[in-house]
N, C-alpha and C positions, 0 to 999 in steps of 0.2 A: 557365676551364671545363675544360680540359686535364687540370689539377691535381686539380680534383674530382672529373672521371669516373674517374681512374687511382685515387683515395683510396678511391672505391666500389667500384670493380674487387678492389679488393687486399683491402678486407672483404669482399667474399661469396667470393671465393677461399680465404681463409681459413676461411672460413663451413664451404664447403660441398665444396672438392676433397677429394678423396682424399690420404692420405700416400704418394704416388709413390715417396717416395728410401728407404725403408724396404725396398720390394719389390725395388729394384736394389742394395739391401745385400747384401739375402740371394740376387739370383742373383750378384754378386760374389765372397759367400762361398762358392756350391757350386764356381765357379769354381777359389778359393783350393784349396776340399779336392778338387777332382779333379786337381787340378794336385801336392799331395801323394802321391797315392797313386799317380805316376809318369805317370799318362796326361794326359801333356803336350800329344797331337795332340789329344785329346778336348778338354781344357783352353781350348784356342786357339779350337775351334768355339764353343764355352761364351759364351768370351769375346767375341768377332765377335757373335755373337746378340743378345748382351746391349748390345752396343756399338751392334748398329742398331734396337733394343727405343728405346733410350734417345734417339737421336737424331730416332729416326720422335715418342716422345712431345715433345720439344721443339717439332718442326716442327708438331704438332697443338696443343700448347701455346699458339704463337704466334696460330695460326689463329685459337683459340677466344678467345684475349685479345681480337684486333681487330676478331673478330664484338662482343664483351661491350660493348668500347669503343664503335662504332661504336651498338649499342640504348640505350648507356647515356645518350650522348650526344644521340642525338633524342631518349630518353624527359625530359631535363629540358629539351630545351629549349621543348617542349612542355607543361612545366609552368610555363617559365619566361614562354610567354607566355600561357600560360591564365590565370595570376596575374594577371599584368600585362594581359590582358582584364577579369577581373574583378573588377581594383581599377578601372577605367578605366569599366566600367559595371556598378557595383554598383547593382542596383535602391535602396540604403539609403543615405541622404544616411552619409558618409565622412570622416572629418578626420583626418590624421596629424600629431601633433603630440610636442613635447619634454615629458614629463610634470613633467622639473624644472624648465624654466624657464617650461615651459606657451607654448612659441613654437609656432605653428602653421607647419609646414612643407608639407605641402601638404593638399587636399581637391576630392571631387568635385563638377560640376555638382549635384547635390540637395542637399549641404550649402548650396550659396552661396545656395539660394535661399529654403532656411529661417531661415537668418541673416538675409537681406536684405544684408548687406555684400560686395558684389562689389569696391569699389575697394580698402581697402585690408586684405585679408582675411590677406595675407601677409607685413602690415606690425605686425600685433597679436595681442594671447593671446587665447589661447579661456576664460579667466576676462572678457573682456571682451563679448565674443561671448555667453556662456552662465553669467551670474554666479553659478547654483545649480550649476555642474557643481562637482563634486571631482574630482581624479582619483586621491586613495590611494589608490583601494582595487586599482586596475594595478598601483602597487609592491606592493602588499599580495599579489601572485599571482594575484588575482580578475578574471575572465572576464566579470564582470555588475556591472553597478551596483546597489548597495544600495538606492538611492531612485528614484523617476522623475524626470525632470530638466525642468523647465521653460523654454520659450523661448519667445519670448511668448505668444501664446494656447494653444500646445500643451504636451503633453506628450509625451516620449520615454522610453523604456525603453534605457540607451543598455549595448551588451555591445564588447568590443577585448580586446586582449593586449599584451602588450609584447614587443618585439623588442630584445635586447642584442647589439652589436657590438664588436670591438677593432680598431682601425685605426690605424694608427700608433701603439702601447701606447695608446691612450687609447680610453675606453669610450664608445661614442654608443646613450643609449636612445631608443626612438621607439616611440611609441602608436600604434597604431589603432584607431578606436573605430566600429562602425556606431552610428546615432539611429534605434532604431523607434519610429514615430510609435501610440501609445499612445492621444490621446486621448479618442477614442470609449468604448475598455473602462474608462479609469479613468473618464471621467463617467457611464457605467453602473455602474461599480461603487460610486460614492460617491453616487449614488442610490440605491442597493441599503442602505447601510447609513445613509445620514441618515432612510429612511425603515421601516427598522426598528423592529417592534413595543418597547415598554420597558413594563413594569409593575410599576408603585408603589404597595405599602400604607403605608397612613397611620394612626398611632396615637397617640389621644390618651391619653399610658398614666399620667397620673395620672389621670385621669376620677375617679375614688372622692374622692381628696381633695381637689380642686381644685373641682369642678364635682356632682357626685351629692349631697355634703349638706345644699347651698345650698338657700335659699328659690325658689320658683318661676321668682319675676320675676328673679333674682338669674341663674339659671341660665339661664333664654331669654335673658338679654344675654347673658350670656358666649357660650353659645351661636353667636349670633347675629355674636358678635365675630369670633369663628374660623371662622365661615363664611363671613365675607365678606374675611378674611385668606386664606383656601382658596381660593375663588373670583379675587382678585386673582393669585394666584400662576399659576395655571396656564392661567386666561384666554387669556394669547400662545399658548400651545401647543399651541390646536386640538385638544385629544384628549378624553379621554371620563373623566369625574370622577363618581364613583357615593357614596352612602352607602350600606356596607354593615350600619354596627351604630350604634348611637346613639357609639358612639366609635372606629368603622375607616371609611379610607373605601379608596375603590381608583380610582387613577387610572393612562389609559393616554394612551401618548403617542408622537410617531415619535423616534427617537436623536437626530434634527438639534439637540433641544431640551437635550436630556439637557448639553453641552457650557457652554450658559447656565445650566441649574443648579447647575453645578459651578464656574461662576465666579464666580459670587456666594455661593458656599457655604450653598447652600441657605438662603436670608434667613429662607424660612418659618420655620426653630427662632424666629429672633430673635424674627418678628411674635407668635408665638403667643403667648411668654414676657412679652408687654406684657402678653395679659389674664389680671388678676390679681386673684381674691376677695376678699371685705372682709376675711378673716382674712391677707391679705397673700399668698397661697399662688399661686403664679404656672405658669399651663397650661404645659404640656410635652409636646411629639411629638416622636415617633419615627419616624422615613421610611426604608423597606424597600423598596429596586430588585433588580430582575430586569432582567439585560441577558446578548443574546447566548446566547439559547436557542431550540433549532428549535423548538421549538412553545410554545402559549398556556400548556398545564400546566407546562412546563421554566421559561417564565420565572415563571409565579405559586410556583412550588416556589423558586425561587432571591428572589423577594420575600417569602416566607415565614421564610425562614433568615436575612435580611435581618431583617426585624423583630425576630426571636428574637436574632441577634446586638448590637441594639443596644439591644435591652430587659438581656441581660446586661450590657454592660458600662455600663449605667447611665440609658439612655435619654437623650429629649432631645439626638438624634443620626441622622445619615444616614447607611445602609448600603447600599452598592453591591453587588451579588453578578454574580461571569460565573462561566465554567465552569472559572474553575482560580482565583481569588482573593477575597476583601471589601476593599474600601475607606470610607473613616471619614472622617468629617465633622461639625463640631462635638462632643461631648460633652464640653462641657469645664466644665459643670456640676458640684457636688458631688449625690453621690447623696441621697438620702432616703428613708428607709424605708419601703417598701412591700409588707412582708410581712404573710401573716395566718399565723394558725398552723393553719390549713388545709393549706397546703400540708405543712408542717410533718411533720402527725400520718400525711398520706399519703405522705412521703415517709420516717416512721421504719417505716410497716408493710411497705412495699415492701423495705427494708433490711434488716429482721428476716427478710420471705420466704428471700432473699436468702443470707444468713446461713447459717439452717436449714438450706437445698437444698445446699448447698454443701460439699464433701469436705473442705475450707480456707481459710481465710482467710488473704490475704497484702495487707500494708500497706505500701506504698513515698509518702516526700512528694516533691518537689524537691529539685534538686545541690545539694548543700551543704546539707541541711537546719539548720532553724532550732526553734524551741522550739513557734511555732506549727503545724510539721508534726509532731516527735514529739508533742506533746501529742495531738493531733487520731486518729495512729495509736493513743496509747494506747486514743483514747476508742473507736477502733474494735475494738480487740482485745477491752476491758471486754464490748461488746454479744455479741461471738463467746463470748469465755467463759461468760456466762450461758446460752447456747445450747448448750453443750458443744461446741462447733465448734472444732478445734485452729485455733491462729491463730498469726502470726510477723509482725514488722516487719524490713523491710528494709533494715540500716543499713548505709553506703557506706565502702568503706573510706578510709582517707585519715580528717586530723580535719576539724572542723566544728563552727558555731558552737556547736552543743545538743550537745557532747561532754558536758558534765559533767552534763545532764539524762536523757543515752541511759545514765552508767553509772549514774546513779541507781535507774532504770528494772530496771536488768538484776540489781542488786542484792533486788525484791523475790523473793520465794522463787515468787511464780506466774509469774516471766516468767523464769526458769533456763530456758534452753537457745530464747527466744523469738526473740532477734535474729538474724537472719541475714544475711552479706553477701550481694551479689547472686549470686556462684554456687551458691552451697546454696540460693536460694530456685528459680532455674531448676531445678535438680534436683528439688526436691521437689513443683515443680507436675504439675501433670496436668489433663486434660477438665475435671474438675468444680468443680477450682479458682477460688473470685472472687479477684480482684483488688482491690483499695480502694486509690484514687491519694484522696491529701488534699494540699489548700491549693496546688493548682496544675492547670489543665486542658489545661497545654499537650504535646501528644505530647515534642517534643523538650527540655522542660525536665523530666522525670520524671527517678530516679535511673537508672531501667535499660530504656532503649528494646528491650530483646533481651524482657524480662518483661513488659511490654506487652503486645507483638506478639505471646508467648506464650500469652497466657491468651486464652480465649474471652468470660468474664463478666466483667466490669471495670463498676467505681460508679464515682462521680466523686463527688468532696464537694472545693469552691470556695468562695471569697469574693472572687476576684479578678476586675476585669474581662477579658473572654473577649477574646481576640486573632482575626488571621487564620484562626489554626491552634490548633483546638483538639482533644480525642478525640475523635473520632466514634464512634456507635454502641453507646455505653456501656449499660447494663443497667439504671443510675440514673445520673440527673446533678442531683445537690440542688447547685444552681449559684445563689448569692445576693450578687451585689455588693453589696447593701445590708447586707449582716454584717459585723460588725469583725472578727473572724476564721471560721479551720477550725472550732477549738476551740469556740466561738462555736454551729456548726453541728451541729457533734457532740453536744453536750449537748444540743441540743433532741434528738434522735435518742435517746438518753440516757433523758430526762425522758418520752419515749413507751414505749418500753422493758423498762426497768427501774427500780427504786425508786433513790435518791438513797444510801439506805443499801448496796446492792450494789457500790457503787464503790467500790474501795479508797483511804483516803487518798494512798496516793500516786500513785495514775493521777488523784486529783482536783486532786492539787499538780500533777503534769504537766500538763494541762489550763490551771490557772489561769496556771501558768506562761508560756503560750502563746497566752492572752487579756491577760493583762497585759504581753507585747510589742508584741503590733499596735495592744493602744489607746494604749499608752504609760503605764501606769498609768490605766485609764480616763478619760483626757484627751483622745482622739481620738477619732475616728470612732463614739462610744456612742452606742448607744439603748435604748429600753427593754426589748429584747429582750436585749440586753448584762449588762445587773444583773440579769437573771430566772435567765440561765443564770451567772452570777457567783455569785449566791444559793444555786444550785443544787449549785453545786462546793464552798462554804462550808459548807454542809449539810452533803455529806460527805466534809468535812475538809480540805480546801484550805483551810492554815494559809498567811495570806500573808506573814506572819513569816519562815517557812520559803520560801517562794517567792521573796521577796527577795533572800535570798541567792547564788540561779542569776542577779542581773543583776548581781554584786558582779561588778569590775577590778582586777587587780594594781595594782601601782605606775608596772610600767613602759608598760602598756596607757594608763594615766590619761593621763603625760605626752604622748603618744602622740595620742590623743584632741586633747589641747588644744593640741598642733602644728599638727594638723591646721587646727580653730578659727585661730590664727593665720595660716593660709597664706590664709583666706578674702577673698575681694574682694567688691565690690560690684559688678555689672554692673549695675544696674538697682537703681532707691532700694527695693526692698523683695525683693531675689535676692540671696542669697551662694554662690558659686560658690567652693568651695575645692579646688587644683588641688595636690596632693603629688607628687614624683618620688619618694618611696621607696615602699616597699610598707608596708601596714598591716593590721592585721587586717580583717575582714570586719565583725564588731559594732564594735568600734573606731569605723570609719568610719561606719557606722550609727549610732551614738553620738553623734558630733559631725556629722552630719548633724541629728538631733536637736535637740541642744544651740544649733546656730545658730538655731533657731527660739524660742529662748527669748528672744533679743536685739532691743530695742524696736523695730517695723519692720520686720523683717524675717519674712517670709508662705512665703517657698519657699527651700529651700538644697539645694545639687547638691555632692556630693563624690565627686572620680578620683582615684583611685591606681592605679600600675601591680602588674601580678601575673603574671609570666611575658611572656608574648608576648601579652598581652590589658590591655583597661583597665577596670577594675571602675566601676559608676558606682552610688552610693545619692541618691535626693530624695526629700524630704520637703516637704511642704506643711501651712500651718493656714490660709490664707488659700483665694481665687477660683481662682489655679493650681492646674489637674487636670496634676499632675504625672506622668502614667502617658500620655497624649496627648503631653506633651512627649518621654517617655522612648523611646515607643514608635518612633520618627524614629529612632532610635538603633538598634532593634533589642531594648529590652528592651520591659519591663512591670510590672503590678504595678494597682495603684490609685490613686486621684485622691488619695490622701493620702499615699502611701508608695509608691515605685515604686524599680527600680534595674536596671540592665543588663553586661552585660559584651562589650568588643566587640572584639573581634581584629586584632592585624596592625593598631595603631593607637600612636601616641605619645600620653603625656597632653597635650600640646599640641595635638595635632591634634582630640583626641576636643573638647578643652574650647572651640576655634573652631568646630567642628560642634554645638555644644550652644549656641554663643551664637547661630548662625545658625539653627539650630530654636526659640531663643525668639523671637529678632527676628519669625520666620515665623509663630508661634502668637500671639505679641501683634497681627500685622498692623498695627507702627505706620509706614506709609509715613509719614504726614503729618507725622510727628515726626523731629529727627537722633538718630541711634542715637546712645546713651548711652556717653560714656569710660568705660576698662573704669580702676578707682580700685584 
């Protein structure tokens, strides 16, 4: 204790005296110079003074040490038993324990009595004692437990620190930890949220062709079907199930329940999907929650976005909304088309509005654009040009797949001076500026997040299913999953517009160019909206002759290609999963993604390669796998037929085990042994 009061002593000495020997320097030195200038008698008084100046301060010096000692010394010991009181009766059950070996060293009367283990309490760990405790989060520097900790019927909120000593060179840590007894507030508070309003629309969103052209009798069964599929489902849940439209309904319910319909993954999509018209056309709903909103409109606003969400990305699917996410649940159906051209013709006059008001048009697709984003720009700029509206597409610097469709482009004599990378286009915007994002609605996947943010007016024109995170706010959003492409989009917009013949052949090869990638040569995803606006680009002059030649491969791309093919395995008797360590092109790999689905049997193929510090991933699907549901676990997207991601700070090995464990997950085959990877 000695050691220590003198240790404190000496830093606030330090702290806080004065530089004494500084001031007896310089009466020293006047000393010195009176002693120069002959007055030696003067000198000696000088001297003497200064001799009992310094002494008198010593003697005060000591004084004040032995006072400092003396306070210093009751004020800790007084702390030292104040501690040692209120370790001794802490109102809060107490346990001092070795956090590495988890040896309990000592604790108070309240802990023994929440354990229950009085005999041999000092013989065992406190993992024995309290099997949910952890205690990293003390080495971790943390004052509070992360979780609340359970001992038997209670709960604790348990807070401690850690003390480090060195004793004999060797280091001894020791925890302490108080246990506030918690359980009152947290079974209030988990009353508070299992009984929590939730509300859920329900849409039966094929109604028109499933159910509406049926014969009478035909339609009161089915009807009838799904009513009583309806009514089974939500039965247990006690809450309140309304019809609000011959095909919405709105059902509310407390949270407690919400946790069983997400275990069973919402069964209702399943049930509906049995009833199925004589033309074979089988019901489809869509399920829109609201959860985690202070009032009734905040959650019916969040089960509206809900709906909306999973009607884009394809329906026949359950969306969850709270105040900062969606979450997704089945849709792993293929789409089907359920367009009219209703929407269509109201969504080319809102576009032309648009247009018009507009001081400029600027067209940015997706990174990396592909042929179905320039095409789609082209078709945008076409509609501005008839307008007289100056217009510019946004092309990225760096290459990319549609390099040789963009110099194509820049080659005709109305689009000198139309391309611009993303710094000239920033420059050149302003207020009145629209924005037109094509074949992608995701903020963070656009070419230039800065030109976004910049514009006020921004359209959206999509065919991909809508993700988490998509534009908000946009001024049009012609948003149709059910389209094989942008391009696809744009021409309807097009055919509202302007004549067939105002197209220039080659914004109409660009286009077709960019319809005949996402169907794959109209092999994929077509419908009859597909060939309309095919026809339409034919019209004017979408030579596919000429078009063919934008999907032509060197030599060394081919080989390339069919490495690729080769490196393919089979995880699953109709999955080829091909996993490269070198890098490859982008269409390349797209290519032979492709390509693997030509080979008998085989319904879905995934190809990774690596590409800097990221792993590129392309799938493809012709079969049941909604490969965009698989993809999206990954962190990409895309569509149930064609999806692909890119995902960081990942090995192809790693990304290509995390892709078998999200199939295993999406096929949910417990009941079966996962398949040797061949």
């Amino acid at each position: 204790m000695g050691n220590e009061v003198c240790a404190v002593y000496q830093k606030l000495t330090r702290m806080l005296a004065p530089r004494i020997g500084l001031y007896f320097a310089v009466l020293l030195a006047f000393c010195g110079v009176t002693g120069l200038l002959g007055r030696w008698d003067a000198a000696a008084v000088e001297l003497a003074a200064t001799a009992a100046l310094f002494v008198a301060y010593l003697a005060d010096r000591l004084r004040r040490r032995k006072a400092a000692n003396r306070y210093l010394k009751e004020l800790l010991d007084s702390m030292d038993q104040a501690t040692r009181d209120g370790t001794l009766n802490c109102p809060l059950p107490l346990v001092i324990f070795r956090p590495e070996t988890d040896e309990v060293v000592w604790s108070n009367e309240r802990f023994l009595r929440i354990t229950g283990d009085r005999e041999g309490l000092f013989d065992t760990k406190l993992a024995d004692l309290a099997p949910a405790f952890d205690s990293r989060w003390l080495l971790e520097g943390k004052t509070e437990c992360p979780e609340e900790v359970a001992l038997g019927d209670r709960r604790y909120q348990v807070f401690g620190d850690v003390v480090r000593s060195a004793a004999g060179g060797d280091e001894t840590v020791l925890a302490t930890t108080y246990w506030l007894d918690v359980t009152d507030l947290a079974d209030t508070r988990d009353i508070y949220h299992a009984t929590r309003p939730v509300l859920a629309l329900l849409l039966l969103d094929n109604y028109e062709d499933a159910i509406n052209g049926q014969d009478e009798n035909i339609r009161s069964a089915m009807l009838s079907q799904i009513s009583q599929r309806l009514s089974q489902w939500v039965e247990d849940s006690k809450g309140i199930f309304l019809r609000l439209d011959r095909d919405r309904f709105l059902f509310l319910f407390e949270e407690q329940y919400l946790a069983g319909f997400k275990a069973e993954k919402f069964s209702l999509l399943d049930s509906v999907r049995e009833v199925v018209n004589p033309a074979g056309i089988a019901a489809t709903m869509s399920i829109g929650i609201g959860v985690d909103g202070d009032t009734f409109d905040e959650l019916y606003r969040f089960a509206n976005l809900s709906v909306e969400m999973a009607l884009s990305r394809g329906g026949d699917q359950a969306v969850i909304k709270n105040r900062f996410t969606f979450e997704f649940y089945g849709g792993r159906s293929k789409e089907a088309e359920r367009r009219t051209k209703v929407k269509s013709r109201v969504m080319a006059s809102a576009m032309g509005e648009l247009v018009a008001d507009a001081s400029q048009v600027l067209v940015m697709g997706h990174k990396s654009p592909d042929m179905d984003a320039v095409g789609a720009a082209v078709g945008v700029c076409a509609i501005a040009r008839m307008k007289g509206i100056p217009h510019y597409i946004v092309r990225p610097t760096g290459s990319t797949p549609a390099d040789e469709l963009y110099d194509r482009v820049a080659r005709l004599p109305q689009y000198e001076g139309v391309l611009l990378d993303p710094q000239e286009a920033m420059v050149r915007a302003d207020s009145q500026s629209l924005l037109v994002v094509v074949d992608t609605n995701r903020p963070e996947q656009v070419q230039d997040r800065e030109l976004l943010a910049s514009c006020n007016k921004v359209a959206v024109i999509d065919h991909h299913r809508r993700a988490a995170t998509y534009i908000e706010g946009a001024a049009l959003n012609f948003h149709e999953p059910y389209a094989s492409s942008a391009c696809e989009l744009v021409a309807e917009l097009i055919a509202y517009l302007m004549e067939p013949t105002d197209l220039l052949p080659g914004e109409a090869q660009a286009m077709m160019a960019g319809l005949m990638l996402d169907t794959k040569n109209f092999t994929m995803r077509t419908g009859g909206r597909t060939f309309e606006a095919a026809a339409m680009l034919r019209r004017a002059g979408g030579d596919t002759g000429e078009v063919r030649k934008l999907f032509q491969t060197d030599f060394h791309d081919t080989v390339a290609k069919y490495g690729v093919i080769q490196a393919a395995r089979l995880y699953r008797p109709d999955i080829a999963i091909a996993a490269v360590d070198a890098a490859v092109g982008r269409v390349t790999a797209a290519q032979a993604a492709d390509e693997l689905l030509n080979i008998a049997g085989i319904s879905a193929s995934f190809v990774l390669y690596p590409d800097g510090d990221r792993v590129v991933l392309s799938a493809r699907s012709i079969g049941a796998t909604n490969v965009q549901v698989v993809v999206e676990a990954l962190g990409g997207g895309g569509n149930a037929a064609a999806a692909g991601a890119q995902i960081p700070g990942r090995t192809v090995d790693e990304v290509r085990r995390e892709l078998t464990a999200v199939l295993d997950s999406y096929f949910d085959d417990n009941d079966q042994e996962k398949p040797d990877e061949t």
